[in-house]
C-alpha positions as CSV (number, residue, x, y, z in Angstrom):
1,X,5.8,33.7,8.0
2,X,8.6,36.2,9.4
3,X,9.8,36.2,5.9
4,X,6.6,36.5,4.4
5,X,5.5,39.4,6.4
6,X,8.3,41.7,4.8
7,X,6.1,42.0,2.1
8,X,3.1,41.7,3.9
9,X,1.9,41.4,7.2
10,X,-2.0,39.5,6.2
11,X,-0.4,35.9,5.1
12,X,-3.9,35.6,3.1
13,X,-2.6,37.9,0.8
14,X,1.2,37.1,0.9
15,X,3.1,35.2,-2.4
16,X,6.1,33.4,-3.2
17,X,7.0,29.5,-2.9
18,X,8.3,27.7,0.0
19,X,10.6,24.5,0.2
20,X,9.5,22.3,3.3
21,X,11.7,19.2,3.7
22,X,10.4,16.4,5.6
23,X,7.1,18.2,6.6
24,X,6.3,15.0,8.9
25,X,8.5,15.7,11.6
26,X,7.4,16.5,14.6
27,X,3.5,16.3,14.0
28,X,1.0,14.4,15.7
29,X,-1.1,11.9,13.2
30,X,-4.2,14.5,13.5
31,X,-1.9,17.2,11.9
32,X,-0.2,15.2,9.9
33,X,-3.4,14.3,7.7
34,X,-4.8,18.4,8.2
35,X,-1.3,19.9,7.3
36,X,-1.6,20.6,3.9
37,X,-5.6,21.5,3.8
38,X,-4.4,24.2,6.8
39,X,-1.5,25.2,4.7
40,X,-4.0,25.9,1.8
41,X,-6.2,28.0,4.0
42,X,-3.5,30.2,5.9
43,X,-1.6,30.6,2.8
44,X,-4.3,30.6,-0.6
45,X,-1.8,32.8,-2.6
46,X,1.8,30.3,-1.8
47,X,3.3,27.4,-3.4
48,X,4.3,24.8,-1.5
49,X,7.0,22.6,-2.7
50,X,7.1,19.3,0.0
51,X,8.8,16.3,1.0
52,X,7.7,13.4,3.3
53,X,7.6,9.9,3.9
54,X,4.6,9.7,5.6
55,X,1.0,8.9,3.6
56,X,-1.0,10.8,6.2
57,X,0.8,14.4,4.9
58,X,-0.3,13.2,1.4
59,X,-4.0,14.0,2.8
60,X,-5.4,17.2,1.0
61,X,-3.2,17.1,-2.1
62,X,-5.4,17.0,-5.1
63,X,-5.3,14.7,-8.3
64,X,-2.5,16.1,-10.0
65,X,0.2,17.5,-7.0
66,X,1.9,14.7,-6.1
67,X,5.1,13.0,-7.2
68,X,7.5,10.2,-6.6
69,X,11.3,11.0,-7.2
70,X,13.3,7.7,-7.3
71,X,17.2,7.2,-8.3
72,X,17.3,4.9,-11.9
73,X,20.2,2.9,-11.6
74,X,20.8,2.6,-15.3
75,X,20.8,6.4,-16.2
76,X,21.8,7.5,-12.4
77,X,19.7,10.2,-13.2
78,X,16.8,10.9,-10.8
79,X,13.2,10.5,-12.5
80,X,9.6,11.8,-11.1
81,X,6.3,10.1,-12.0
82,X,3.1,11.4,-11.1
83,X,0.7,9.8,-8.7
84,X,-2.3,11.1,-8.4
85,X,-3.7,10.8,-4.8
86,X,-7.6,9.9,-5.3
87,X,-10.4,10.7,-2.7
88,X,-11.2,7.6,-0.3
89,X,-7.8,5.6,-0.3
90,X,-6.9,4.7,3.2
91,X,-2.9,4.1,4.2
92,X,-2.4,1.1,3.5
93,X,-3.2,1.8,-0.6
94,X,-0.7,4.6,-0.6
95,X,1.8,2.6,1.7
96,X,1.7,-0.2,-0.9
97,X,1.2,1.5,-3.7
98,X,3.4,3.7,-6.1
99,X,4.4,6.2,-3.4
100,X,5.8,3.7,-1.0
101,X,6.8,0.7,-2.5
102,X,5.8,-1.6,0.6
103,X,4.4,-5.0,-0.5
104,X,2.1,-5.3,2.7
105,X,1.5,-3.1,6.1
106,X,1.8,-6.5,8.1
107,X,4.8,-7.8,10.1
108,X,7.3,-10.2,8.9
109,X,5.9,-13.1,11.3
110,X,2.6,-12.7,9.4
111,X,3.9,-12.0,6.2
112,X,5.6,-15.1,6.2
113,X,2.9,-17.0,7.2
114,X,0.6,-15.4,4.6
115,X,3.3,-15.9,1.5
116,X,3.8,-19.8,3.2
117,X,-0.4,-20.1,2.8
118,X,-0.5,-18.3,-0.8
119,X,2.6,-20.5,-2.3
120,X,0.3,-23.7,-0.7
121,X,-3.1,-22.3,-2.1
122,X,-1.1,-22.1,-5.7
123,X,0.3,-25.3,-5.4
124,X,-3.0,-26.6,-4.7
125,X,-4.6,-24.6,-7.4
126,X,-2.1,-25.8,-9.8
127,X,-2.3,-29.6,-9.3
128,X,-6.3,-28.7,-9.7
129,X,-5.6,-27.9,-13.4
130,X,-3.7,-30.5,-13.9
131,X,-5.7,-33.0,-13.0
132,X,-3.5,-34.6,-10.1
133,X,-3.8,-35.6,-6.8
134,X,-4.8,-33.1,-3.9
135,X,-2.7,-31.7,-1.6
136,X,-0.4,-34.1,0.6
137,X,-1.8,-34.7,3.7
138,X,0.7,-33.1,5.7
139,X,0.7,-29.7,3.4
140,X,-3.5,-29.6,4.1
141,X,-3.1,-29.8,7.4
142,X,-0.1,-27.2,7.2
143,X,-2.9,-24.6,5.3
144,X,-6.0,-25.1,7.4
145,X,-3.8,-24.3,10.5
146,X,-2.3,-21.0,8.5
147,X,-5.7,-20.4,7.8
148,X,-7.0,-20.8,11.1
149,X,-3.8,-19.0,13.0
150,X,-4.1,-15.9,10.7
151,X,-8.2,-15.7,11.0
152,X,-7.6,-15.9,14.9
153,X,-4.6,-13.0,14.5
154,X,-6.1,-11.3,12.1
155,X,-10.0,-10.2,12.8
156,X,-11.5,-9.3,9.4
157,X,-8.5,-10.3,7.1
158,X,-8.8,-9.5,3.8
159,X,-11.9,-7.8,3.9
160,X,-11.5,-5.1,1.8
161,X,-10.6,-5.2,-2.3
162,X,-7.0,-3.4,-0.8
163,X,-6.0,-6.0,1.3
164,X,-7.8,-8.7,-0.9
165,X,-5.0,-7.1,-4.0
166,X,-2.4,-7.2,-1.4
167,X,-3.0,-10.9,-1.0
168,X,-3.1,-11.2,-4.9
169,X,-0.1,-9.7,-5.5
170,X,1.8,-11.8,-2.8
171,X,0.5,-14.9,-3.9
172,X,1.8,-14.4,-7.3
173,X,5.5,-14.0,-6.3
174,X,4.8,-17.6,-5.2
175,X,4.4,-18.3,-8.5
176,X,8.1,-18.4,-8.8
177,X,8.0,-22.2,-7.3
178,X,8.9,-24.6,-9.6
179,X,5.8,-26.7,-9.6
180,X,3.2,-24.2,-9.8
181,X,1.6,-23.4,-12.6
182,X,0.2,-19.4,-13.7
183,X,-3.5,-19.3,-12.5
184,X,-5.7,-16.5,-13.4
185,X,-6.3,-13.1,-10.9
186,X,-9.9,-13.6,-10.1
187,X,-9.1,-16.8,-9.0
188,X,-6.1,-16.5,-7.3
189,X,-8.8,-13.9,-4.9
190,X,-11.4,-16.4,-4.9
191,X,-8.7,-19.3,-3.6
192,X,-7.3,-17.2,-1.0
193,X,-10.9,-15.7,0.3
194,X,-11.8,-19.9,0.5
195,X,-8.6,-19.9,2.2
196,X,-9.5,-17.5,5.0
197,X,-12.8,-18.4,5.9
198,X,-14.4,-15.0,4.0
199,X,-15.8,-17.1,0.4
200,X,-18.3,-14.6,-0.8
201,X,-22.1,-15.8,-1.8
C-alpha cells in the first residue's frame, strides 16, 4: 500500500500487479477463506499474482484464475494447468483434487483400515462374478469389524458423493491384487455404501 500510494493515495483507484508468495501465512482460517474477496474490494483496479498451499485462500477466485504449477520430470520444465475453482466445493474436493494431489483428508490409521476394507469388498465382489465361493470365514469377519470400527470412528462416513468418490478411487488401487477382478464404478459405490452401513433405498 506504501508503494501504491506514490501514485495514489485512494487504493480504490490505485493500479499495477503485485506478487504475494505464500499468502497463507500467518492468517487465521476466517481470513484465510475472505482474503482474496477483501483483496478484490480494497484493491478493484490491482492484479494479484498468488501463491499458497492452503484450499481455504482458493475461496473467492473465480472459474478461470487459478492454476497448478508442477515440475515434469521428463522435460524438467515446469508446466501450469488450469483448475477452475467451482461455487460449492468444500476442502476436502480441492485437497484431493487437481490442486492438492492428496488421495484422502483422513489419517493413515484410518486410511489403512479403509484401503484393508475396499481390497476385501473387491475381493468379494470379484469371486461374486465369478461364480465362486464367498468370502473365507475369517476375511468376513475381518470386514464386518472394519465396517463396524470405521462407522463407530467415523459418524456419517461416506455421506457425501466427495467422500463416496474418495472411497471409489481408493478401492480401485486395490484393484492391483492379484485375484481381483475390474468391477464397474457404480458398483464399486454401491459395495462399499453396503459396506458401511449407509445402502441407499
Amino acid at each position: 500500500m506504501k508503494h501504491l500510494a506514490i501514485d495514489t493515495p485512494v487504493m480504490s483507484e490505485a493500479e499495477g500487479t503485485v506478487l504475494l508468495d505464500e499468502l497463507e501465512l500467518h492468517l487465521h482460517p476466517l481470513w484465510k477463506k475472505r482474503i482474496v474477496t477483501k483483496l478484490r474490494e480494497l484493491f478493484p483496479r490491482v492484479r494479484f499474482v498468488i501463491t499458497t498451499h492452503d484450499p481455504l485462500c482458493l475461496r473467492g477466485l473465480a472459474p478461470d484464475e487459478s492454476y497448478v504449477f508442477r515440475l515434469n520430470p521428463a522435460s524438467e520444465e515446469i508446466e501450469a494447468t488450469a483448475l477452475s475453482i467451482l461455487p460449492g466445493m468444500d476442502v476436502d474436493d480441492l485437497l484431493t483434487g487437481g490442486w492438492f494431489g492428496l488421495g484422502t483428508t483422513y489419517d493413515e490409521e484410518t486410511e489403512d483400515m479403509i484401503n484393508e476394507l475396499s481390497v476385501l469388498s473387491l475381493r468379494e465382489d470379484a469371486l461374486k462374478v465369478r461364480g465362486d465361493a464367498i468370502l473365507p470365514e475369517h476375511e468376513r469377519v475381518q470386514m464386518e469389524k472394519l465396517s463396524q470400527d470405521l462407522r463407530d470412528r467415523l459418524r456419517g462416513f461416506a455421506a457425501s458423493e466427495g467422500e463416496r468418490q474418495t472411497l471409489a478411487d481408493v478401492a480401485r488401487r486395490g484393484l492391483a491384487a492379484p485375484d481381483v477382478l475390474e468391477v464397474e464404478a457404480e458398483t464399486l459405490q454401491a459395495r462399499l455404501r453396503q459396506a458401511f452401513g449407509r445402502l441407499e433405498e
